[in-house]
GUDOSE-961446 format. One line per 10 residues: number of its first residue (from 1); their letters; for each residue x negated, y negated, z of N, C-alpha, C, O. Coordinates in nm, 3 decimals, always signed. Layout:
N
NUM = a = X Y Z X Y Z X Y Z X Y Z ~ ...
***
This chain:
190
1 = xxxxxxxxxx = +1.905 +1.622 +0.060 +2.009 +1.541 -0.003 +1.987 +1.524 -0.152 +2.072 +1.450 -0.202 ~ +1.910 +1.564 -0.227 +1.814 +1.574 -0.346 +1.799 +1.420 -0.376 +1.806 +1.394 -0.496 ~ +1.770 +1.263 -0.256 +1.729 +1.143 -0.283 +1.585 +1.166 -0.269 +1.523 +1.264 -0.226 ~ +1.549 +1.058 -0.313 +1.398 +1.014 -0.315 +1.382 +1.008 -0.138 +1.478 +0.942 -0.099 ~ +1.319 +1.041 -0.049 +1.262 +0.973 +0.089 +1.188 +0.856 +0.053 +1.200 +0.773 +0.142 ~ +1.120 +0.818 -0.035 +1.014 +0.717 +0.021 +0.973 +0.668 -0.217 +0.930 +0.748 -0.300 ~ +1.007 +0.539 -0.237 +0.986 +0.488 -0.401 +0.819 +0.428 -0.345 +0.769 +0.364 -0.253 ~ +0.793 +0.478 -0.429 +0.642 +0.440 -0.448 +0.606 +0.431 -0.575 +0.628 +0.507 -0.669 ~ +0.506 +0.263 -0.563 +0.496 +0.242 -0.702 +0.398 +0.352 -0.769 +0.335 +0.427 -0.696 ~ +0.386 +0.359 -0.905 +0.311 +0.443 -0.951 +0.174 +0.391 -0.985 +0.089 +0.476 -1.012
11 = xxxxxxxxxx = +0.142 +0.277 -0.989 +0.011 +0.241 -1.001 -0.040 +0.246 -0.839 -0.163 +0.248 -0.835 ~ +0.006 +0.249 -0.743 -0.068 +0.257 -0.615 -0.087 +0.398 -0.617 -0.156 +0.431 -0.520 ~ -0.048 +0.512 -0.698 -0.136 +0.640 -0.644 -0.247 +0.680 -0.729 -0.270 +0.696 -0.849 ~ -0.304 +0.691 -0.623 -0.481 +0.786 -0.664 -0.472 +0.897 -0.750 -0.494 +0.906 -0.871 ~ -0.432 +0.992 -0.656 -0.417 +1.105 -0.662 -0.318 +1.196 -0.648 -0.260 +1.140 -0.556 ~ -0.252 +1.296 -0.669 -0.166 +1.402 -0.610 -0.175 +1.543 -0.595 -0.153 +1.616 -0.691 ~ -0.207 +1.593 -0.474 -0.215 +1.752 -0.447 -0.135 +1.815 -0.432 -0.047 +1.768 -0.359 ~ -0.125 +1.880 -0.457 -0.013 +2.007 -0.489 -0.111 +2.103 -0.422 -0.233 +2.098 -0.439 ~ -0.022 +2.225 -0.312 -0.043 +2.359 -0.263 +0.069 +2.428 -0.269 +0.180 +2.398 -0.226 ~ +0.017 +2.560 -0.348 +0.139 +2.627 -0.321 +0.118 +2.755 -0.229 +0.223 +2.820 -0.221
21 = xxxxxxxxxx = +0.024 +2.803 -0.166 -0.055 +2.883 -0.108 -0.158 +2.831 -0.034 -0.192 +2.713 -0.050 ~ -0.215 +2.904 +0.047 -0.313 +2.915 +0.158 -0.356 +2.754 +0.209 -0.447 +2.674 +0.189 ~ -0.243 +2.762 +0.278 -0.239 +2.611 +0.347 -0.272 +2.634 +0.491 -0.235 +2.717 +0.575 ~ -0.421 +2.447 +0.492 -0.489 +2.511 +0.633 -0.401 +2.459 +0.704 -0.300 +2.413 +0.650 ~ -0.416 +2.453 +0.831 -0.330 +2.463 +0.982 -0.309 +2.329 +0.978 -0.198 +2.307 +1.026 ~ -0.363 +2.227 +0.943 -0.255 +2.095 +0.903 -0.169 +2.105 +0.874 -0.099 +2.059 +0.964 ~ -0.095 +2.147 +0.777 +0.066 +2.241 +0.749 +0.133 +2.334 +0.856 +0.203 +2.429 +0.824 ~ +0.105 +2.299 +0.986 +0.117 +2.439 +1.057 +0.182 +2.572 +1.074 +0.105 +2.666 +1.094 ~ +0.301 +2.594 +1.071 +0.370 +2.704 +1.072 +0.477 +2.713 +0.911 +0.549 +2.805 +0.871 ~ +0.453 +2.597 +0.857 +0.515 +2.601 +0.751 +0.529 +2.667 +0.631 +0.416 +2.703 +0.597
31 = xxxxxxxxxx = +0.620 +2.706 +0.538 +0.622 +2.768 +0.440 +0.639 +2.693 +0.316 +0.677 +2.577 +0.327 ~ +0.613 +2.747 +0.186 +0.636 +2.678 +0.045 +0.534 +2.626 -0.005 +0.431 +2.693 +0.000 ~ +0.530 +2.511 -0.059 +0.438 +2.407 -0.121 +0.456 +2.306 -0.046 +0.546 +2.273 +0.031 ~ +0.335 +2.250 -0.087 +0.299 +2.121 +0.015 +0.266 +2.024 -0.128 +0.231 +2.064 -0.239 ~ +0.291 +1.885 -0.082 +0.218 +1.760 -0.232 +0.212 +1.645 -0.109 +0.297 +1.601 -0.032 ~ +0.046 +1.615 -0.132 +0.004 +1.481 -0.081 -0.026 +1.405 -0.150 -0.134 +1.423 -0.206 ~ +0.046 +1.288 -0.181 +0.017 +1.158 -0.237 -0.100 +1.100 -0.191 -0.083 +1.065 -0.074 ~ -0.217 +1.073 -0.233 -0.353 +0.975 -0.228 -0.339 +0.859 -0.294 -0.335 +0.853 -0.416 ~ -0.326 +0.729 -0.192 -0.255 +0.623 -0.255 -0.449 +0.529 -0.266 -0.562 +0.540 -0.217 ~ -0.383 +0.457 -0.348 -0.551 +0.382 -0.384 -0.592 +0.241 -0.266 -0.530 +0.158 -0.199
41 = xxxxxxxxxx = -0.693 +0.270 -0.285 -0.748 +0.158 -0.168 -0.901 +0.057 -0.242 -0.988 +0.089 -0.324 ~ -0.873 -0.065 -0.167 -0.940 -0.150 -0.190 -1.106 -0.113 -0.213 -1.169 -0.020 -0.164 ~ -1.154 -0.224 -0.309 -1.340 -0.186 -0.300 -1.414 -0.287 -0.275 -1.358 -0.388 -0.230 ~ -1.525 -0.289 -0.291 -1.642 -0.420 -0.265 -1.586 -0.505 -0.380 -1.564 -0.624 -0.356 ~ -1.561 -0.458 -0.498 -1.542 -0.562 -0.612 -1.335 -0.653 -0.609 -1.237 -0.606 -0.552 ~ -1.339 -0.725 -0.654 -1.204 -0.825 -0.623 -1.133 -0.750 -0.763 -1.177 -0.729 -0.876 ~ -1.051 -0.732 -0.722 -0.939 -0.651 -0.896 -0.786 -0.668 -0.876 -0.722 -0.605 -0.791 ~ -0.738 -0.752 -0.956 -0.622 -0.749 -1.004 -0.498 -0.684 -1.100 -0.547 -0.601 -1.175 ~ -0.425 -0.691 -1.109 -0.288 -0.640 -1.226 -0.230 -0.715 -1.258 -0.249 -0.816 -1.190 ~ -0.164 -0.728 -1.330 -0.041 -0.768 -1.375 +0.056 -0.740 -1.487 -0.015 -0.756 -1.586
51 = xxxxxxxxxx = +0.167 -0.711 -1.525 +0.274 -0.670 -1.603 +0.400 -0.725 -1.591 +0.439 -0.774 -1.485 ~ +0.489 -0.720 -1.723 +0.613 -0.737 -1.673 +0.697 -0.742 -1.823 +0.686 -0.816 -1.920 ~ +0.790 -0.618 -1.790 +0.854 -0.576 -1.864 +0.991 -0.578 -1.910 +1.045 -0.530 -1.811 ~ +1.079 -0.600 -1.987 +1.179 -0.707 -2.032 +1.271 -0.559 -2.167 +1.218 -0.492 -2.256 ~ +1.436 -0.564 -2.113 +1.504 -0.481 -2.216 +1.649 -0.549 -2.222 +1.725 -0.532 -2.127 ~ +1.699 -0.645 -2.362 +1.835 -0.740 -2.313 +1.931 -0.620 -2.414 +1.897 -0.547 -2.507 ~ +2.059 -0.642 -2.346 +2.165 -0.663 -2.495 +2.117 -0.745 -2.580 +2.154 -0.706 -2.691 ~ +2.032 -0.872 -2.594 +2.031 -0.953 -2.686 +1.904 -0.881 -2.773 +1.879 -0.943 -2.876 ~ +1.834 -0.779 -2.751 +1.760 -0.728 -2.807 +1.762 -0.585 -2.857 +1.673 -0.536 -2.927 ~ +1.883 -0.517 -2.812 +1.906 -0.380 -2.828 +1.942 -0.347 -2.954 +1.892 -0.251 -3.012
61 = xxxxxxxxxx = +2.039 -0.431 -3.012 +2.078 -0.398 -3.165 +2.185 -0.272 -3.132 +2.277 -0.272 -3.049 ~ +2.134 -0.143 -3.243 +2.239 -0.044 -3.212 +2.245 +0.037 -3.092 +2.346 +0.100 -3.061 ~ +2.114 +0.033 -3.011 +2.127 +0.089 -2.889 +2.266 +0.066 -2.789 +2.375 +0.015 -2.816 ~ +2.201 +0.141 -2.632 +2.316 +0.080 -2.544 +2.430 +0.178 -2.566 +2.543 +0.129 -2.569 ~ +2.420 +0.303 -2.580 +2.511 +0.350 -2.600 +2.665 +0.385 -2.713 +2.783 +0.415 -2.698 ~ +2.567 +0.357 -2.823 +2.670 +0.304 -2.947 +2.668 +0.450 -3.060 +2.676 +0.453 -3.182 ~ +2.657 +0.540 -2.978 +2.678 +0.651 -3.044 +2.771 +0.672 -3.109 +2.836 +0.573 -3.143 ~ +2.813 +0.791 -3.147 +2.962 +0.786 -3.210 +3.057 +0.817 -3.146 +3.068 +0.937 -3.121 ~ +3.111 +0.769 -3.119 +3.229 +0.792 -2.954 +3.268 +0.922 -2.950 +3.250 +0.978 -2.842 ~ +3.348 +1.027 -3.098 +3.388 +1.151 -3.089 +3.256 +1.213 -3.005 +3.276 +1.296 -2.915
71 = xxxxxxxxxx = +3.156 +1.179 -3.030 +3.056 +1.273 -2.976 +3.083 +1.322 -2.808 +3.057 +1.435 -2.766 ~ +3.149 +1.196 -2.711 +3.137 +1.170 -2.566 +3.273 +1.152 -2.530 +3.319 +1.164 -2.416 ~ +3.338 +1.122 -2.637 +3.489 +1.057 -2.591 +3.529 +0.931 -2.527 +3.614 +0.894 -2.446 ~ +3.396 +0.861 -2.623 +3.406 +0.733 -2.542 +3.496 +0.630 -2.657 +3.546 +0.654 -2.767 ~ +3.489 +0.503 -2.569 +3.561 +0.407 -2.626 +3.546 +0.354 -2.770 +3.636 +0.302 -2.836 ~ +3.434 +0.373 -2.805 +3.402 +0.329 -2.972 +3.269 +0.185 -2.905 +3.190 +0.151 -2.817 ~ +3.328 +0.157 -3.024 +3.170 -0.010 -3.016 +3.230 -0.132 -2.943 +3.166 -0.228 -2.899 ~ +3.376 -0.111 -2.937 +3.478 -0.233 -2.918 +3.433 -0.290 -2.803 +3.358 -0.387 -2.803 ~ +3.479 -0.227 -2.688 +3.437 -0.248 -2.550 +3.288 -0.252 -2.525 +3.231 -0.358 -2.503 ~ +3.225 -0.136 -2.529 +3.081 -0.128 -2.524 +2.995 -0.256 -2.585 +2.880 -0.280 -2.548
81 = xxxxxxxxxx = +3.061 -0.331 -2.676 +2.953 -0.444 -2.759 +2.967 -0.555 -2.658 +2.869 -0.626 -2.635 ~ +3.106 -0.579 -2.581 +3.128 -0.682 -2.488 +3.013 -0.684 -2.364 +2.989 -0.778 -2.288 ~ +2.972 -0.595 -2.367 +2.873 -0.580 -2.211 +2.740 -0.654 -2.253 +2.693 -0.676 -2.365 ~ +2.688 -0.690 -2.109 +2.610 -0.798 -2.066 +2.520 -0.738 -2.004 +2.557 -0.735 -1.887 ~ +2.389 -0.670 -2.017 +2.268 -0.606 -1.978 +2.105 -0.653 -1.942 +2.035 -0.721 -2.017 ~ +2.078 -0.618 -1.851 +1.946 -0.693 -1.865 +1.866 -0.597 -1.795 +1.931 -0.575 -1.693 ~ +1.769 -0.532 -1.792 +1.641 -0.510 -1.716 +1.534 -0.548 -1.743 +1.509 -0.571 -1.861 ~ +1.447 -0.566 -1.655 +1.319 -0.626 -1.619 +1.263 -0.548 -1.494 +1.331 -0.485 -1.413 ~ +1.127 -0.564 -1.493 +1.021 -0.492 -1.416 +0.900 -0.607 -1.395 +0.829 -0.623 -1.493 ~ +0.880 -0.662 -1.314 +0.758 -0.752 -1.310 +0.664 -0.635 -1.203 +0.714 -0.539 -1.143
91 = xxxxxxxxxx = +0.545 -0.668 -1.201 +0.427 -0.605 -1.155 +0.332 -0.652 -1.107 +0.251 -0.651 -1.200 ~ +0.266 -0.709 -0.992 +0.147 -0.719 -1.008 +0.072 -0.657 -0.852 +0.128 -0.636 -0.745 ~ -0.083 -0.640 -0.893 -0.164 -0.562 -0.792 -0.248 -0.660 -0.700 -0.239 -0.780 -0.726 ~ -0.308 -0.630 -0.623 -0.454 -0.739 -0.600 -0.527 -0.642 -0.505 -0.479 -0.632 -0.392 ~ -0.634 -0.569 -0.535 -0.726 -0.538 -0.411 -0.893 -0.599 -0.389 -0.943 -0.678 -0.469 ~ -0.941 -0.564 -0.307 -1.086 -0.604 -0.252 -1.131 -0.638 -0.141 -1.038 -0.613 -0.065 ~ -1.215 -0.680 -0.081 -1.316 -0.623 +0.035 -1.249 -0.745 +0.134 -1.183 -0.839 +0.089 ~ -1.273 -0.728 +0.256 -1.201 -0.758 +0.376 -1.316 -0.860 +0.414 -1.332 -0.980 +0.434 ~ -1.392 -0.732 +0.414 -1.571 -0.722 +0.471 -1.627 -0.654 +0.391 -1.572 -0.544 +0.384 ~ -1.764 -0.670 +0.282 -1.828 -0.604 +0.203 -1.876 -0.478 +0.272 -1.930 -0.495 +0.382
101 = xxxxxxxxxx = -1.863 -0.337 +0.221 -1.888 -0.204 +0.265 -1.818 -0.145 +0.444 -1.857 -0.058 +0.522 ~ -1.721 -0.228 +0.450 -1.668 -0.201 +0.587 -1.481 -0.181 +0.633 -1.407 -0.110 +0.702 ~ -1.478 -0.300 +0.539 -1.329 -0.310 +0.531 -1.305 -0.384 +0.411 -1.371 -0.482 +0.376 ~ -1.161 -0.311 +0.320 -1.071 -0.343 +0.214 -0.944 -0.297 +0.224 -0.892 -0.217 +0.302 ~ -0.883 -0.388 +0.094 -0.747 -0.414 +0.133 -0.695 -0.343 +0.028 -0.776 -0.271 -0.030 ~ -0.552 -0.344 -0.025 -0.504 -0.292 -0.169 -0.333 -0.345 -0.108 -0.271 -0.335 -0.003 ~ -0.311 -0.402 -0.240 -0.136 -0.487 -0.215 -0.076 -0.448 -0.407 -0.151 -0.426 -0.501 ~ +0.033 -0.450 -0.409 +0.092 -0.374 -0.479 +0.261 -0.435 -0.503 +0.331 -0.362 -0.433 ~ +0.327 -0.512 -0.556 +0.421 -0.530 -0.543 +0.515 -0.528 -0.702 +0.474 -0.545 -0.817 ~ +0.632 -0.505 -0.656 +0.708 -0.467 -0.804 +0.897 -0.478 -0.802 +0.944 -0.427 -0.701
111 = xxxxxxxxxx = +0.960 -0.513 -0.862 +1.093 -0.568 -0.854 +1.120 -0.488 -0.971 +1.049 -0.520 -1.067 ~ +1.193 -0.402 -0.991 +1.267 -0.343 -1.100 +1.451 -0.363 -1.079 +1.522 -0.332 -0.983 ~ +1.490 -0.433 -1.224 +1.658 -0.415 -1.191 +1.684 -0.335 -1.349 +1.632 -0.357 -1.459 ~ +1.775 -0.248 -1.312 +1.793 -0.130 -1.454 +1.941 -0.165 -1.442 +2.008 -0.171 -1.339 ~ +1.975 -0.184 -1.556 +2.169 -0.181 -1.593 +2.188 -0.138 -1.683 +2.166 -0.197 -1.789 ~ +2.251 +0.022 -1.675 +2.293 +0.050 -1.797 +2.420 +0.062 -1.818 +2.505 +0.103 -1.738 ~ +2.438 +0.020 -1.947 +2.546 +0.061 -2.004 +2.672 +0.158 -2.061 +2.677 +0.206 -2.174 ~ +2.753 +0.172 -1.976 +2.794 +0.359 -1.970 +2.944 +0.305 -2.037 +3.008 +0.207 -2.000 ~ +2.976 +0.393 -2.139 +3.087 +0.435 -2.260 +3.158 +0.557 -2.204 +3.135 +0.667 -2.255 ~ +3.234 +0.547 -2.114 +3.341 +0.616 -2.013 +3.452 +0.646 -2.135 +3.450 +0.570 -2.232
121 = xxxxxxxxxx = +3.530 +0.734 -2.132 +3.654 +0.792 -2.224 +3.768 +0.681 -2.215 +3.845 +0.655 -2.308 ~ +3.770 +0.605 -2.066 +3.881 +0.517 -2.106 +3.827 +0.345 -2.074 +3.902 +0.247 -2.076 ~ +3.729 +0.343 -2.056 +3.663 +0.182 -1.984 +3.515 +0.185 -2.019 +3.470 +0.299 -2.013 ~ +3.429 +0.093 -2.053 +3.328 +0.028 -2.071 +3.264 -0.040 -1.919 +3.312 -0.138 -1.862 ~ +3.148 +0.036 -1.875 +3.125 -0.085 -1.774 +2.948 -0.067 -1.796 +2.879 +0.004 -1.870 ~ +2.920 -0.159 -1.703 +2.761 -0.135 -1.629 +2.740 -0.082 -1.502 +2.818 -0.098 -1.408 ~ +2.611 -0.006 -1.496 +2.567 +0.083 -1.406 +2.460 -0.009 -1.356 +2.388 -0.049 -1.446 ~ +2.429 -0.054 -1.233 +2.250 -0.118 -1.186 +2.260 -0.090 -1.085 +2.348 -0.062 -1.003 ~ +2.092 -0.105 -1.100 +2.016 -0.043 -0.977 +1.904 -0.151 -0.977 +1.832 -0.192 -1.068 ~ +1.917 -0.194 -0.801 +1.764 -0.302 -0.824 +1.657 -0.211 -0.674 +1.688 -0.146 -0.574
131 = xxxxxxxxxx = +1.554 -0.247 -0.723 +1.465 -0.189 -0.614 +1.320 -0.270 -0.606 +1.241 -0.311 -0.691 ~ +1.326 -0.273 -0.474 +1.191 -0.405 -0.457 +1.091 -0.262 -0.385 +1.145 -0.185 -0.306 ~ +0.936 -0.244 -0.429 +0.855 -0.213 -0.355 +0.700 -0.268 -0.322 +0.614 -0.309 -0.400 ~ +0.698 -0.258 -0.224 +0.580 -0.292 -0.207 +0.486 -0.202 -0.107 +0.540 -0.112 -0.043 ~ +0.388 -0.218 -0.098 +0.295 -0.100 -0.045 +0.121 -0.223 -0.041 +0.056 -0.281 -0.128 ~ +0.113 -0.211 +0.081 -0.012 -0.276 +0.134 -0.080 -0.164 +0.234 -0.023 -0.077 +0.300 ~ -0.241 -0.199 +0.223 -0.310 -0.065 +0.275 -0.421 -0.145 +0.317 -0.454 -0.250 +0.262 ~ -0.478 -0.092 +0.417 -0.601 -0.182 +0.466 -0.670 -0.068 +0.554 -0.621 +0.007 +0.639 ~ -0.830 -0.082 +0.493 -0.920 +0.083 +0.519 -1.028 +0.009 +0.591 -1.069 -0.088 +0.527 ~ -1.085 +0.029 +0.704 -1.129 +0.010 +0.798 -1.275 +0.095 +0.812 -1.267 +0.125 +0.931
141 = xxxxxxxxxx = -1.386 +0.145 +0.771 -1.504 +0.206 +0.831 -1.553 +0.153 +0.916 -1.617 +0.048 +0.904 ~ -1.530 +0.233 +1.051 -1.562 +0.175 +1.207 -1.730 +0.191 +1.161 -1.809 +0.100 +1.134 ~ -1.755 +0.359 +1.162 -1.879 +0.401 +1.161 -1.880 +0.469 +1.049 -1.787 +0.452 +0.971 ~ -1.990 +0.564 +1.018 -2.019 +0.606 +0.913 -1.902 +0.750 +0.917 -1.857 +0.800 +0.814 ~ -1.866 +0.803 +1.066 -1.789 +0.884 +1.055 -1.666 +0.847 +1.133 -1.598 +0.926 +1.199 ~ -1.645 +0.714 +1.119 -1.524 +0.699 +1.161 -1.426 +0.608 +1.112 -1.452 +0.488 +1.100 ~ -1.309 +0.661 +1.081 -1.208 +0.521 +0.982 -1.108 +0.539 +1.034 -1.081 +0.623 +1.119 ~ -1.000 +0.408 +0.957 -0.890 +0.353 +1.006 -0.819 +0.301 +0.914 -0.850 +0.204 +0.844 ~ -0.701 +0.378 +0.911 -0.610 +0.288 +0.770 -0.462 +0.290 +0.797 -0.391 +0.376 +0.849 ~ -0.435 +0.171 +0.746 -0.308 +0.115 +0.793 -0.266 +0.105 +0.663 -0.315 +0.043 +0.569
151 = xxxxxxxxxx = -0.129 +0.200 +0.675 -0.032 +0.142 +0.542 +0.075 +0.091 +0.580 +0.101 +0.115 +0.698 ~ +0.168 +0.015 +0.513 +0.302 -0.048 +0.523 +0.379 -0.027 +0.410 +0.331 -0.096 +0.320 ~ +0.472 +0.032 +0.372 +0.557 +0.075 +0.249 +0.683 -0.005 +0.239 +0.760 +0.060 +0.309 ~ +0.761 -0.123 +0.186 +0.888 -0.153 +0.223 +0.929 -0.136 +0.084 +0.875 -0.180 -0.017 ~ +1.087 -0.029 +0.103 +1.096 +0.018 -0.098 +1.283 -0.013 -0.070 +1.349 +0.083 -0.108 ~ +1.350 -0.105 -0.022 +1.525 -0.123 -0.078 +1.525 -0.066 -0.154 +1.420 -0.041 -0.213 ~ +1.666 -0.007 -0.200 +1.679 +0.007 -0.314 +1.857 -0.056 -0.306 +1.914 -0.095 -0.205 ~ +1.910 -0.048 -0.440 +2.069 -0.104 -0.434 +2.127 -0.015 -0.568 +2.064 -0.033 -0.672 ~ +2.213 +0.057 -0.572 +2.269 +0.150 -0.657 +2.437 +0.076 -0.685 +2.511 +0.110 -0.593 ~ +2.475 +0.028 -0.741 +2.604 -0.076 -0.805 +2.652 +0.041 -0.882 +2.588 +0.132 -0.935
161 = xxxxxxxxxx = +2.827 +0.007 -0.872 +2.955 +0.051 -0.986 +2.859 +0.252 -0.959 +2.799 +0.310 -1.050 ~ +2.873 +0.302 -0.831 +2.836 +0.447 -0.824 +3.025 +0.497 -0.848 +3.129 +0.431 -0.845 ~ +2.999 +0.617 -0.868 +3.166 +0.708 -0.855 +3.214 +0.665 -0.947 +3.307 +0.742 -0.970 ~ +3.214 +0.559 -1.048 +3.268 +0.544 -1.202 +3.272 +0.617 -1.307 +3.179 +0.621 -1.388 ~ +3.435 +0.715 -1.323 +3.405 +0.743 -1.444 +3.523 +0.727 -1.522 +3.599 +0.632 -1.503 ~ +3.550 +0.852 -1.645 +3.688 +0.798 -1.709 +3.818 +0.777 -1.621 +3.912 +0.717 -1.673 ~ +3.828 +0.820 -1.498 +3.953 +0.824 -1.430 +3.940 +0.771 -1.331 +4.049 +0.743 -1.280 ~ +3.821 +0.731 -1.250 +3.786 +0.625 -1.145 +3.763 +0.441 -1.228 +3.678 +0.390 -1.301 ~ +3.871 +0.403 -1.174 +3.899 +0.230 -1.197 +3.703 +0.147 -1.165 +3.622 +0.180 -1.078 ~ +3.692 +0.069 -1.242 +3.576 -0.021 -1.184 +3.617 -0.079 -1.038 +3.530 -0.066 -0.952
171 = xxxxxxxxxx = +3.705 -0.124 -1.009 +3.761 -0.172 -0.867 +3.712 -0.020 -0.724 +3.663 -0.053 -0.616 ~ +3.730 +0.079 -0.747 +3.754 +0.181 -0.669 +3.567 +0.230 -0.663 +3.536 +0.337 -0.610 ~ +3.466 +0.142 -0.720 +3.324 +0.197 -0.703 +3.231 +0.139 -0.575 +3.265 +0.040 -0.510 ~ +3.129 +0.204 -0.553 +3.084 +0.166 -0.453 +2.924 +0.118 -0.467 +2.854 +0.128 -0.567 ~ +2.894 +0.073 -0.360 +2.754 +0.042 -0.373 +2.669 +0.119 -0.239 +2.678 +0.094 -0.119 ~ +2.591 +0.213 -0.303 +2.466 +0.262 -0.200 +2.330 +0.202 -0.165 +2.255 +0.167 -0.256 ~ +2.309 +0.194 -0.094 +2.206 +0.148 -0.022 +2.092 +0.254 +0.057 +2.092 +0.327 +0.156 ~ +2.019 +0.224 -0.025 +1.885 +0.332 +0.013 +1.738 +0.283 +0.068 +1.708 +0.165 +0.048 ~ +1.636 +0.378 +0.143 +1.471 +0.262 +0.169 +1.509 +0.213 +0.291 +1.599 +0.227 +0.373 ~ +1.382 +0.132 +0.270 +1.361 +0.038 +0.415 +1.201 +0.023 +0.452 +1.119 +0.000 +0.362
181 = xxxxxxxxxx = +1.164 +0.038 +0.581 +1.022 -0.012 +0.593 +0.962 +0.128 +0.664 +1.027 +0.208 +0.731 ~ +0.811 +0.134 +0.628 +0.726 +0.315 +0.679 +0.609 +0.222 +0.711 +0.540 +0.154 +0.635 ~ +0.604 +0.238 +0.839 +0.441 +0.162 +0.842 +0.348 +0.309 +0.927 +0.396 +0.361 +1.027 ~ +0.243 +0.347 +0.878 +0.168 +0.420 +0.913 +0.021 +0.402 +0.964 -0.053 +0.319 +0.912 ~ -0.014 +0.470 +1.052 -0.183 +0.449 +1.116 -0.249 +0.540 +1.120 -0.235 +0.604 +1.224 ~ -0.348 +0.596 +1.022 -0.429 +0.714 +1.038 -0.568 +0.659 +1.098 -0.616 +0.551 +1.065 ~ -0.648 +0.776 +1.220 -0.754 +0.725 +1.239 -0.827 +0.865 +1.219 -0.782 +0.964 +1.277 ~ -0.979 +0.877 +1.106 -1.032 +1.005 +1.131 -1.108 +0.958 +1.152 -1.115 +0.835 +1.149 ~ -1.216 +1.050 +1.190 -1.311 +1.063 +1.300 -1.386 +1.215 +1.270 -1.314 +1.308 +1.231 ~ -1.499 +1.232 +1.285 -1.555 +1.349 +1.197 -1.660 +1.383 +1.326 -1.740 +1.476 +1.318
***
């Protein structure tokens, strides 16, 4: 469908592998490239995050789409200056030990709302998108060769004013709805 399957924050990944060849029999009969996300997990030591990131109309100035209209065929500054914008991104992390050298945790949560501002040939509107994710992980060493990890992923997303353009009315747009909840249980064993 060329959507995202699964929003994951970007500070919860470790790592990312990429194969584009000689893939072992975990891949089994499959063809192409393969990419495994290695998401991060808790340690003996207690560690936190935090962020949060902030973009208004009341701070944009000439931004926002205030190009020169011949360029797009848009409306000019007239309409476009009337609009009302806001995004924000808050952030924060928390991981650490369950049980010192046995079991840890890793939590991850993040609220992004994006509205942009789109200069259509005959109408001025806003575009938003809000998306909540979160991602909790909890790693388990039974034995020295044996573990257990539990993830939980819940990523909504909300896509507002979609199908808007110079000849589609703001009234006639829709709202998509994407995400939901992935809870997973790996156990290896060596």
């Amino acid at each position: 469908t060329g959507k995202f399957g699964q929003r994951l924050n970007l500070e919860a990944i470790q790592e990312i592998e990429v194969k584009t060849s000689g893939a072992s029999a975990e891949f089994g009969r499959a063809q192409g490239g393969f990419v495994t996300v290695h998401t991060k997990s808790g340690g003996n030591e207690f560690e936190g995050k935090a962020s949060f990131h902030w973009r208004s109309h009341l701070l944009d100035g000439d931004g926002a789409g205030s190009d020169d209209p011949t360029l797009h065929g848009g409306l000019g500054e007239v309409g476009l200056r009337d609009l009302k914008f806001s995004d924000y991104q808050p952030f924060i992390s928390v991981a650490g030990p369950i049980r010192k050298d046995r079991a840890w945790y890793y939590v991850i949560g993040e609220y992004i709302q994006e509205e942009v501002p789109v200069n259509a040939l005959t109408q001025a509107f806003v575009r938003s998108e809000t998306q909540k994710r979160l991602f909790g992980k909890v790693t388990w060493d039974i034995s020295t060769n044996h573990n257990l990890v539990f993830t939980a992923t819940y990523d909504p997303q909300r896509y507002d004013n979609q199908g808007i353009d110079s000849f589609t009315a703001i009234e006639s747009g829709y709202t998509e709805k994407r995400g939901g909840t992935n809870l997973v249980l790996k156990e290896r064993a060596i």
